[in-house]
C-alpha positions in Angstrom: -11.6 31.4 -16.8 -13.8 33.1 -19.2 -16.7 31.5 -20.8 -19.9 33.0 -23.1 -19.1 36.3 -21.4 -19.2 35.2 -17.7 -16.2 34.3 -15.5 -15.9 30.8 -13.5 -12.9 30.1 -10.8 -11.5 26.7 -11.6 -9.9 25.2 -8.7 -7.4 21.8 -9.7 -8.8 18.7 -8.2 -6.2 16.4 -6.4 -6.2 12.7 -5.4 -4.5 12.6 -2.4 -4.4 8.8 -1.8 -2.3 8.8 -5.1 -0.6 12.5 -5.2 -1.9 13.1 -8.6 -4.5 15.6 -9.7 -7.5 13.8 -11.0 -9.9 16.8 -12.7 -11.4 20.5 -12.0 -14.1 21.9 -9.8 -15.7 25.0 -11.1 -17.9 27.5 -9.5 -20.1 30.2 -11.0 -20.6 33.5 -9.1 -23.4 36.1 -9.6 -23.3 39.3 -7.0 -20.2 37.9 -5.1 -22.5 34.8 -4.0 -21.8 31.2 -5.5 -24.6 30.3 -7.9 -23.3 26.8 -9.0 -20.6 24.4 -9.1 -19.3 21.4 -10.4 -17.0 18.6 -10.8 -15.4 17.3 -13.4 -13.0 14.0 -12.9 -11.1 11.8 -14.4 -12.6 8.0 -14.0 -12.1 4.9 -15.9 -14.8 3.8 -18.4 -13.5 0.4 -18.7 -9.8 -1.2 -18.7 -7.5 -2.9 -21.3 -5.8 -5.7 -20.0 -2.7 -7.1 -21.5 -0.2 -9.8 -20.3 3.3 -8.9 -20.7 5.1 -11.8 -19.3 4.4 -15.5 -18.4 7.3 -17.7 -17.6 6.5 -21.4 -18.9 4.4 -23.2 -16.3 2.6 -19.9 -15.1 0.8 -19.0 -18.0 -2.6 -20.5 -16.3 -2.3 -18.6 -13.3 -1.6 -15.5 -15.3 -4.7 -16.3 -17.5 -6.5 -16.7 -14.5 -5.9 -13.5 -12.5 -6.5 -11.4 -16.4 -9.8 -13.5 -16.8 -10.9 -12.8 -13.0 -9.8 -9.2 -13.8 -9.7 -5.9 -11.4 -13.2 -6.7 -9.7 -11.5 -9.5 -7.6 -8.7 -7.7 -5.9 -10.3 -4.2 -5.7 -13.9 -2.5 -4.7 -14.9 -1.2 -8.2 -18.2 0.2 -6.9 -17.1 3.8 -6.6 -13.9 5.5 -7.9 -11.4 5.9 -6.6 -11.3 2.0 -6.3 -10.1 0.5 -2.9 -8.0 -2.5 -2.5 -9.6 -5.6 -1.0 -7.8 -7.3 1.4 -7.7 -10.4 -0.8 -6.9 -14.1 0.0 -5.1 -16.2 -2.4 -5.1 -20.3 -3.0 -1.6 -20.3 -1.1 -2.6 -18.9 1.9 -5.3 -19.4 5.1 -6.3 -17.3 7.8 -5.0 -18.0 11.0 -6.5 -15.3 12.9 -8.6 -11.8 12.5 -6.0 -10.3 9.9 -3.4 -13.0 10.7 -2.4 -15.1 7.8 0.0 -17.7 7.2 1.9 -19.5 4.3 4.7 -21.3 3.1 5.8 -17.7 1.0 9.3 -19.2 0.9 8.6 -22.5 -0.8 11.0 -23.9 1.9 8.5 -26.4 3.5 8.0 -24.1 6.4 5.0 -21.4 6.6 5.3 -18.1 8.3 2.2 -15.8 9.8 2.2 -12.0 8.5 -0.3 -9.2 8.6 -2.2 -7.1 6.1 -3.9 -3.7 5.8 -4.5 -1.1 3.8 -2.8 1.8 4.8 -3.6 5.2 3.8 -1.5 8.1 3.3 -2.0 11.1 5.9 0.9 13.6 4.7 1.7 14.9 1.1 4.9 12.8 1.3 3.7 9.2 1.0 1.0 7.5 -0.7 -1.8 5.0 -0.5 -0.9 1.5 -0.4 -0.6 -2.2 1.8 1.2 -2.5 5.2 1.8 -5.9 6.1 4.6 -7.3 8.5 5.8 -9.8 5.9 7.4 -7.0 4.4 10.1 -7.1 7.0 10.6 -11.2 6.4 11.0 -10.9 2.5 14.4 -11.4 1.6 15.7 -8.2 -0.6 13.6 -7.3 -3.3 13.9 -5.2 -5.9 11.5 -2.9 -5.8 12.6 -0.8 -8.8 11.2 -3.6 -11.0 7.6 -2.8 -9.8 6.6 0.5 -11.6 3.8 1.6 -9.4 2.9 1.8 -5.9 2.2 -1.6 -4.0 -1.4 -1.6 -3.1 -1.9 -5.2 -1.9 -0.7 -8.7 -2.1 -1.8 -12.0 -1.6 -0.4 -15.7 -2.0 -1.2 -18.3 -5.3 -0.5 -22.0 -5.1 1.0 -23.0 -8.7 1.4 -26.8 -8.0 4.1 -27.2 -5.3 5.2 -23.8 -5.3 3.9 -20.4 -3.7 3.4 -17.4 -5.7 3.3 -13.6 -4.2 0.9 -11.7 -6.8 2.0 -7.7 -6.2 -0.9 -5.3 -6.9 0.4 -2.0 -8.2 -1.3 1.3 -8.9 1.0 3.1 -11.5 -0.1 6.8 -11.9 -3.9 7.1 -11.4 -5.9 4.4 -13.3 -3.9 2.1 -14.6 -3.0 -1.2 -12.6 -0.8 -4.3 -12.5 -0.1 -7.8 -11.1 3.0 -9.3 -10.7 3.6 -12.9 -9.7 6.9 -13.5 -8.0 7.9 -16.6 -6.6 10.6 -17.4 -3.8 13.1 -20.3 -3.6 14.9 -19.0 -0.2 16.2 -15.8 -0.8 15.8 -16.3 -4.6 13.1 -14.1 -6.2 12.2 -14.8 -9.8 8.9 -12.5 -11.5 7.1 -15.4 -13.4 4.5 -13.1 -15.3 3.0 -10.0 -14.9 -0.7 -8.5 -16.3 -1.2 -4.9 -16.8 -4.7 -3.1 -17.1 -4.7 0.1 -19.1 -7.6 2.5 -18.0 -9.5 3.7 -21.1 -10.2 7.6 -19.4 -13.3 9.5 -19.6 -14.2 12.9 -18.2 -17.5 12.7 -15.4 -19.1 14.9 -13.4 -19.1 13.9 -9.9 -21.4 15.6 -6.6 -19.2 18.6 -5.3 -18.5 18.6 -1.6 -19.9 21.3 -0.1 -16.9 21.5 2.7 -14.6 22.7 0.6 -15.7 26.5 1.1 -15.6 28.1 -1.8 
């Protein structure tokens, strides 16, 4: 690109955890050496949060996870934000990353992992591995519309609630409560924060050789 008669290479910049790109880096030249670079990014300057459903009797727990809001489930202290792996009221920890509950609401508890798992092709991305996963009876997954980041159990009175954290495109967020009766999944609310986007510079890495 062009700019006040001097001529800048702009290179895309690319979240790979989410497979989106996130901003520019551009670089200034003067006698075929680099004279300066920079960054510029996409980042959240704060969020919007909304709730779109609440099923009666689960309007407190949805009220709670909004008024707790994005802090408590992810590591906001740098972007992009990691996912904590978070405990809920429903669950206890059995073991170093071994967790059990009663996810079922049938009276009997079952022991799962979690992790975060991170994407290392361009075909996948970021989000939780957990061998609960392979216990849940069917579920539709076409109802959540972002990528499952991490999970973790609410008590709502005598029933169990799995809260969903999604990551839909690259700053906006969700949680969605679903609760089990067997095989019998019902979403019982669901909050939504909306990133408000800025521009920022960031530090340039210096290993990407340009």
């Amino acid at each position: 690109m062009s700019w006040e008669g001097r001529s800048y290479l702009v290179r895309t910049g690319y979240d790979y955890g989410a497979k989106l790109y996130d901003g520019f880096s551009v670089y200034a030249y003067e006698d075929g050496k680099r004279a300066g670079a920079l960054r510029l990014a996409l980042e959240p300057e704060g969020f919007s949060v909304e709730t779109e459903e609440a099923r009666p009797g689960y309007e407190a727990m949805a009220e709670k996870i909004s008024a707790a809001g994005l802090s408590a489930a992810l590591d906001t202290g740098a972007w992009p934000y990691e996912p904590k792996v978070t405990l809920g009221s429903g669950e206890t920890e059995v073991g170093e990353g071994i967790y059990s509950s009663d996810v079922f609401n049938t009276g009997e508890p079952v022991e799962y992992d979690k992790y975060n798992w991170y994407s290392s092709n361009m075909y996948t991305r970021d989000g939780v591995a957990s061998s609960l996963f392979a216990k849940l009876p069917p579920i539709q997954w076409s109802d959540f519309t972002g990528d499952v980041v991490m999970f973790w159990v609410e008590a709502a009175e005598d029933k169990n609630v799995i809260c969903f954290l999604e990551r839909d495109g690259l700053m906006d967020y969700a949680v969605s409560g679903w609760r089990y009766e067997g095989e019998q999944a019902e979403n019982v609310f669901r909050v939504k924060w909306t990133g408000v986007r800025s521009i920022k510079e960031q530090p340039l890495q210096e290993r990407s050789g340009v």
